[in-house]
LUMBA-576490 format. One record per residue (C-alpha): residue in one letter; x, y, z. Coordinates in steps of 0.1 Angstrom, whole numbers, padded with zeros to 4 digits, always signed. Example, Ala and Ser with C-alpha at 12.3 -4.5 7.8 and 13.67 -1.06 7.14 Angstrom:
2
A+0123-0045+0078S+0137-0011+0071
# end
This chain:
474
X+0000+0000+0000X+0027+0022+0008X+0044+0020-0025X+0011+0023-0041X+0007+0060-0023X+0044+0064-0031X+0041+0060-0068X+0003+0077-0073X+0003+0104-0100X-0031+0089-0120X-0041+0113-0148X-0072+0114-0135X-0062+0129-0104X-0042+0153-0121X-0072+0165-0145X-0096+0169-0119X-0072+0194-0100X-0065+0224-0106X-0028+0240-0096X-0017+0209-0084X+0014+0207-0073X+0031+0172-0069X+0063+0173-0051X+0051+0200-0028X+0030+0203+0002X+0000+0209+0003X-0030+0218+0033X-0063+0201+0033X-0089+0197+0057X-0107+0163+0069X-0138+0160+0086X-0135+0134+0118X-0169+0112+0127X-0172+0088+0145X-0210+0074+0160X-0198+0034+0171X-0176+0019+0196X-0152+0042+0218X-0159+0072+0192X-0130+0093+0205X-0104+0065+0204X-0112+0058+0169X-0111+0094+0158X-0077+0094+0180X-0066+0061+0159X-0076+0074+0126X-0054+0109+0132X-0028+0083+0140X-0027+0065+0109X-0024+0093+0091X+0004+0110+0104X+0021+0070+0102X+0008+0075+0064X+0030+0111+0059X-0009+0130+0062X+0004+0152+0090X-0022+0163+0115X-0014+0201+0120X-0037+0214+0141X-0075+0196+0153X-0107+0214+0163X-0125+0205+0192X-0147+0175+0196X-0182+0180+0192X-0213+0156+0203X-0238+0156+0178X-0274+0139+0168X-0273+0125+0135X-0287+0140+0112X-0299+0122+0084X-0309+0085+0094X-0321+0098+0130X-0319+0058+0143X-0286+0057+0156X-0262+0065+0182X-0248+0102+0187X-0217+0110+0173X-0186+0126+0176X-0175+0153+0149X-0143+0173+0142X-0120+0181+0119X-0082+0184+0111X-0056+0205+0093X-0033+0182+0072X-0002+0186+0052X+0002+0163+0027X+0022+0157-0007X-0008+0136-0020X-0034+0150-0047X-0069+0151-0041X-0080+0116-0055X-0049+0099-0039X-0056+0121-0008X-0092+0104-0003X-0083+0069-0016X-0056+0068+0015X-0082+0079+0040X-0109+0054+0024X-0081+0027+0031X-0080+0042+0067X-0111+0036+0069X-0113+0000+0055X-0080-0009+0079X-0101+0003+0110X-0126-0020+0099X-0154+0006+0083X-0183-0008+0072X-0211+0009+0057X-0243-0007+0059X-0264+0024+0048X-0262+0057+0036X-0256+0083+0063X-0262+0054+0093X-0237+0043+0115X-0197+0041+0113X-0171+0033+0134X-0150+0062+0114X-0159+0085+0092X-0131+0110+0068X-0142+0134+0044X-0119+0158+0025X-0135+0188+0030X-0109+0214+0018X-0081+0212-0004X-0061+0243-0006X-0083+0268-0024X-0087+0240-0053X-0122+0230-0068X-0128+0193-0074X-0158+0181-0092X-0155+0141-0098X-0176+0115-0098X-0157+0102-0066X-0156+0137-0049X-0169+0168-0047X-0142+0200-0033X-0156+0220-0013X-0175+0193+0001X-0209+0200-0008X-0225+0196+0028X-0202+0218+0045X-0228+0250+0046X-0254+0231+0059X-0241+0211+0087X-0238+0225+0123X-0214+0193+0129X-0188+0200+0100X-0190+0241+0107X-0185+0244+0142X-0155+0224+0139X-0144+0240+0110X-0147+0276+0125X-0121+0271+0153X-0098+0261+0123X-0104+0285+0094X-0129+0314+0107X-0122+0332+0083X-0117+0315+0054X-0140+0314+0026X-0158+0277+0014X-0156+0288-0023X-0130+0305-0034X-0153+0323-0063X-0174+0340-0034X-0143+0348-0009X-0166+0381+0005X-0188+0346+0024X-0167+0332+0048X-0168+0297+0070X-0181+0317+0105X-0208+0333+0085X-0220+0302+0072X-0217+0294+0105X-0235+0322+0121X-0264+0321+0099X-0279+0286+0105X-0308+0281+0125X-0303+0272+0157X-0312+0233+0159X-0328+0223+0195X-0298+0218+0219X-0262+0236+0216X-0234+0217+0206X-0215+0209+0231X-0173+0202+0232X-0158+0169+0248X-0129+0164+0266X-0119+0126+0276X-0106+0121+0311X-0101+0083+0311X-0124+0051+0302X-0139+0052+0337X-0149+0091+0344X-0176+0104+0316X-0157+0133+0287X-0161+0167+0302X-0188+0189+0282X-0173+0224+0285X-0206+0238+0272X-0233+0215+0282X-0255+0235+0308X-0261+0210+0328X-0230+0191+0330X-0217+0180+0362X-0186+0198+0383X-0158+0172+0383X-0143+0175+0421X-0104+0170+0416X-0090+0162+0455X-0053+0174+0460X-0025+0147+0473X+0005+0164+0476X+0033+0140+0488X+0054+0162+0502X+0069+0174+0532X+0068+0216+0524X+0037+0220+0504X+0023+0255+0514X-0010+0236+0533X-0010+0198+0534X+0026+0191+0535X+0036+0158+0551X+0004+0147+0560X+0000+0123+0538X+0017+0092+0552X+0021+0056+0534X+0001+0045+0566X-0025+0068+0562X-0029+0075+0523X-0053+0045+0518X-0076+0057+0545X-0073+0095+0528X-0078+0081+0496X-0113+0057+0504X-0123+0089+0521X-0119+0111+0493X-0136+0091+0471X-0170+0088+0494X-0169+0125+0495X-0177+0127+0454X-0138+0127+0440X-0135+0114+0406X-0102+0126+0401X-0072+0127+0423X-0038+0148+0417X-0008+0141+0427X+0024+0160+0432X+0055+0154+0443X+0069+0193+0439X+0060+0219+0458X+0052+0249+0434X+0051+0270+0465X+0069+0299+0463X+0105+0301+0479X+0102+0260+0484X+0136+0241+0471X+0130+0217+0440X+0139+0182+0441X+0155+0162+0418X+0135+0144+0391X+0138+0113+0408X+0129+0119+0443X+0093+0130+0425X+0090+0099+0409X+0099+0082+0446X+0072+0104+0458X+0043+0099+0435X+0048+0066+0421X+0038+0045+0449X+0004+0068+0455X-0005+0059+0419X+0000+0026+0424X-0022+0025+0455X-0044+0038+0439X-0047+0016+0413X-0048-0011+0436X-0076+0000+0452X-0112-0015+0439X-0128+0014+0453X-0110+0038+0433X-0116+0018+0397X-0139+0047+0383X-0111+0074+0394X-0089+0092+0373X-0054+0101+0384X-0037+0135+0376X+0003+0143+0380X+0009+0177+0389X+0043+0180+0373X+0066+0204+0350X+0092+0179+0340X+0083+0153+0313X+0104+0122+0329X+0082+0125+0358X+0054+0127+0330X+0060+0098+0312X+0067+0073+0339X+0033+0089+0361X+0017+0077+0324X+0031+0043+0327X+0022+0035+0361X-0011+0047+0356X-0021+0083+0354X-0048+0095+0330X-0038+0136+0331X-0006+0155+0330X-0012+0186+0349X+0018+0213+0341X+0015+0247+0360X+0038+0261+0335X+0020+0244+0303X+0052+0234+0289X+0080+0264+0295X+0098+0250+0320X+0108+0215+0306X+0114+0216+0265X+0106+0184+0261X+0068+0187+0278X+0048+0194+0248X+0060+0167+0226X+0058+0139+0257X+0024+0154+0257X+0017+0148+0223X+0036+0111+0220X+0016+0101+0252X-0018+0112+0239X-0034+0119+0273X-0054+0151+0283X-0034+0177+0297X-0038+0206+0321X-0017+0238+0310X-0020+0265+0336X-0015+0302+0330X+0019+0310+0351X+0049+0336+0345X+0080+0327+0352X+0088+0298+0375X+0074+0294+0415X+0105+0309+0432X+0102+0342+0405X+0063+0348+0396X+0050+0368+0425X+0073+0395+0415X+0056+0392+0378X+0025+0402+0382X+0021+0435+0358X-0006+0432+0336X-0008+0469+0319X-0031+0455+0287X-0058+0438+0315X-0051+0409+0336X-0084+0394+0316X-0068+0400+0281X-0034+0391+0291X-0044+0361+0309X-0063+0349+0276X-0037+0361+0251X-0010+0339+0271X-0029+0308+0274X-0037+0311+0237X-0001+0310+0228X+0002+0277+0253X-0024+0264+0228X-0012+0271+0200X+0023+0256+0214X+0006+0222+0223X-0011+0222+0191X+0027+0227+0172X+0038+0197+0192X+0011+0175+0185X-0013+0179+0217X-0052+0176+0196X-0072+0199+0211X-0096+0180+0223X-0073+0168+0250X-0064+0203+0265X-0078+0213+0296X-0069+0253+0309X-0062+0264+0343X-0063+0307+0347X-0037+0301+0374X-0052+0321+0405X-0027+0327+0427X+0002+0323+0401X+0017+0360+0397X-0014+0368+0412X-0018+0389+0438X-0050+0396+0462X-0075+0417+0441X-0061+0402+0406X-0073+0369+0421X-0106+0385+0429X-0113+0400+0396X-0104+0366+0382X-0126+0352+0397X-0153+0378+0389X-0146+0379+0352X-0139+0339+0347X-0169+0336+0326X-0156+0364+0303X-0118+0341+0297X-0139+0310+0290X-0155+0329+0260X-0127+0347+0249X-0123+0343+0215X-0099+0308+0205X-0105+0296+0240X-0144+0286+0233X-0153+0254+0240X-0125+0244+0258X-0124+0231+0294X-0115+0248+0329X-0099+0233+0361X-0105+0261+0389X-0075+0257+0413X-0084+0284+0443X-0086+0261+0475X-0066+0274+0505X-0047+0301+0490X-0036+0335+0504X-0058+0359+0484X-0087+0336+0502X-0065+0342+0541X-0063+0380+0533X-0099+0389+0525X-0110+0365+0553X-0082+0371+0578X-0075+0333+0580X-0037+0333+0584X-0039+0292+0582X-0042+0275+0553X-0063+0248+0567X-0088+0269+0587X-0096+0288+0552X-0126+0263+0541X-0153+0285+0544X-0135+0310+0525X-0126+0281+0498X-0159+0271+0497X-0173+0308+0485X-0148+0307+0459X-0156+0274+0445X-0192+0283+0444X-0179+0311+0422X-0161+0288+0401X-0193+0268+0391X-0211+0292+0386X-0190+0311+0364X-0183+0279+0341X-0155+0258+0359X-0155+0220+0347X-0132+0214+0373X-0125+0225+0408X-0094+0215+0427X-0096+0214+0464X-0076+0197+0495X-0111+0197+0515X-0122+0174+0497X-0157+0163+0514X-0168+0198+0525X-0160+0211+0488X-0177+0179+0476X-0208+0193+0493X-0208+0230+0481X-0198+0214+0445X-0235+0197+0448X-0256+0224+0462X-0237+0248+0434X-0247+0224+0402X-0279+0218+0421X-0282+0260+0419X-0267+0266+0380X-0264+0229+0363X-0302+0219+0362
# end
């Protein structure tokens, strides 16, 4: 097959196309559906197979749950799309993902019904196929919610047809009618805890419970014992946890850092309790670490979510370890490193427009490495050169970062339990007396959007977590 794709130059291909352009590369667009099975693995699988094929994945839109649309008696689906590069021609383009499709065992038993994976050429450059075999610009692109929406966070502002470039994709977009309930974005976590729907209003807040194993982080440090981890861990989970994080490096400032290793000695053995604990099978397990090593081997022993408070700056090799792993990831808005960002916390354009103009460059960072988007997850960083009111107007203006322009759609972990903004309004100088003034802010966070709040108090925040999706998420 390979020397088949190798050799392709069919005339047919080449009179179908116009400007073609054989040994150079070229950008194209492919729809992503998948309605059977474990629909985001297969989607994963099929991105896979082309970048092992030389169709390089550039960027991905978001996932997005969907009704069918056309034979209504089927299972939801999944919808995306991708940016390729790719040295193939149209015709060759489609006949590799059409063998894709028949590797991954495709099957089509009726028009428009159900398929365990699903690529269309959508796009090819600003080229204008019209074959028997296909049709580019795909001709079902302005009518379908599914193929837009995806397409939009790609290509906004690119025109479908290049002989009317005044109409662009987001108009399209913006002019259908609006089709009984939104669209809504998924995230996956792990097999065990349900995709997180960033814009489904009544999605549920995931409770993320904090196990630091160390001896100097800024509120639990030390407490967490081998002896008594299990009993932490069972109790954690009664109180509504469905996913734990673990750290093994205090990002507190002026705290010494470790070597690599010691992490590892830290966290390793909490994932593996946890793994070994039947009570904790429908838990996923998040590292809290900057350095990839510690990434990778978390991943190996178990863990479901890399969680970077410096989304990749601090350790080069993060991003791509990120991509090769293929896990969801956690990139948190921080300047500089913990011992240097309280004394970076400027913001002259707007602490909301910074924030979001930062955390759009981590994306689009991930995105260059290989991270799909559909696996990032964003943390604004309170309390990461943040100081007092900054942390309060944060908080206030959260829902206004979620819907910032390039950062629709996308998840949000709310990380504000314990910390000293909270003591100084409050005049809580302890960390661990602070949990009524944790629990206002956490309230905040669910109501303002959060799909995720991180918290050490874990069954007291468990309960504020249910009365706040009980008030906002029905």
């Amino acid at each position: 097959m390979e020397e088949y794709f190798s050799t392709f130059a069919s005339s047919e291909a080449q009179s179908c196309c116009r400007g073609a352009s054989p040994s150079g590369k070229r950008t194209s667009y492919i729809a992503l559906g998948s309605n059977m099975g474990d629909r985001i693995a297969m989607i994963e699988e099929a991105c896979k197979h082309m970048d092992e094929r030389g169709i390089k994945v550039k960027r991905t839109s978001s996932l997005w749950e969907t009704k069918p649309m056309y034979v209504a008696d089927q299972d939801r689906f999944v919808n995306g799309a991708c940016e390729v590069e790719t040295d193939l021609e149209p015709l060759a383009l489609l006949d590799a993902l059409q063998d894709i499709e028949k590797s991954m065992g495709r099957q089509k038993v009726i028009d428009k019904g159900p398929r365990n994976i699903d690529l269309d050429i959508l796009l090819y450059e600003d080229e204008e196929v019209d074959h028997e075999r296909l049709k580019i610009p795909h001709v079902g692109i302005p009518e379908r919610e599914f193929v837009l929406r995806p397409l939009a966070e790609l290509i906004p502002h690119k025109p479908i047809n290049p002989k009317r470039p005044w109409k662009l994709i987001q108009d399209y977009l913006n002019q259908l009618e609006p089709a009984g309930e939104p669209l809504s974005t998924l995230t996956p976590i792990c097999t065990s805890v349900e995709p997180l729907n960033a814009l489904k209003a009544t999605r549920k807040t995931q409770l993320m419970a904090i196990l630091n194993i160390t001896p100097d982080s800024f509120s639990d440090g030390g407490m967490h014992t081998p002896d008594s981890l299990r009993d932490t861990i069972l109790a954690y989970v009664r109180g509504g946890a469905t996913i734990f994080d673990i750290g093994g490096q205090s990002t507190a400032p002026g705290t010494l850092e470790v070597s690599g290793e010691e992490e590892l000695n830290r966290i390793l053995p909490a994932i593996e309790l946890i793994r070994s604990l039947p009570e904790t099978r429908d838990v996923a397990i998040s590292v809290d670490t900057y350095r990839a090593s510690v990434a990778e081997a978390a991943v190996q022993a178990g863990a479901d979510i890399i969680n970077d408070v410096s989304a990749g700056v601090m350790d080069p090799d993060m991003l791509p370890t990120m991509a090769r792993l293929g896990k969801t990831v956690c990139l948190m808005h921080m300047r500089g490193t913990p011992s240097t960002m309280s004394k970076l916390n400027d913001y002259p354009q707007g602490l909301i427009w910074t924030i979001a103009e930062e955390l759009l460059e981590r994306v689009a960072a991930a995105e260059a490495a290989g991270v799909r988007r559909w696996r990032i997850i964003l943390d604004p960083g309170l309390g990461f050169a943040k100081v007092g009111e900054q942390n309060l107007q944060l908080l206030r203006r959260f829902d206004e970062l979620r819907n910032w322009p390039g950062l629709e759609g996308l998840p949000w972990l709310m990380g504000s339990s314990r910390k000293s903004f909270i003591g100084k309004v409050t005049g809580v100088p302890k960390p661990m007396d602070r949990v009524f003034g944790t629990a206002a802010t956490v309230a905040a966070a669910v109501q303002a959007g959060a799909d995720i709040v991180r918290v050490h108090d874990v069954i007291e925040m468990g309960q504020v977590v249910k009365m706040a999706d009980a008030i906002w998420r029905y």
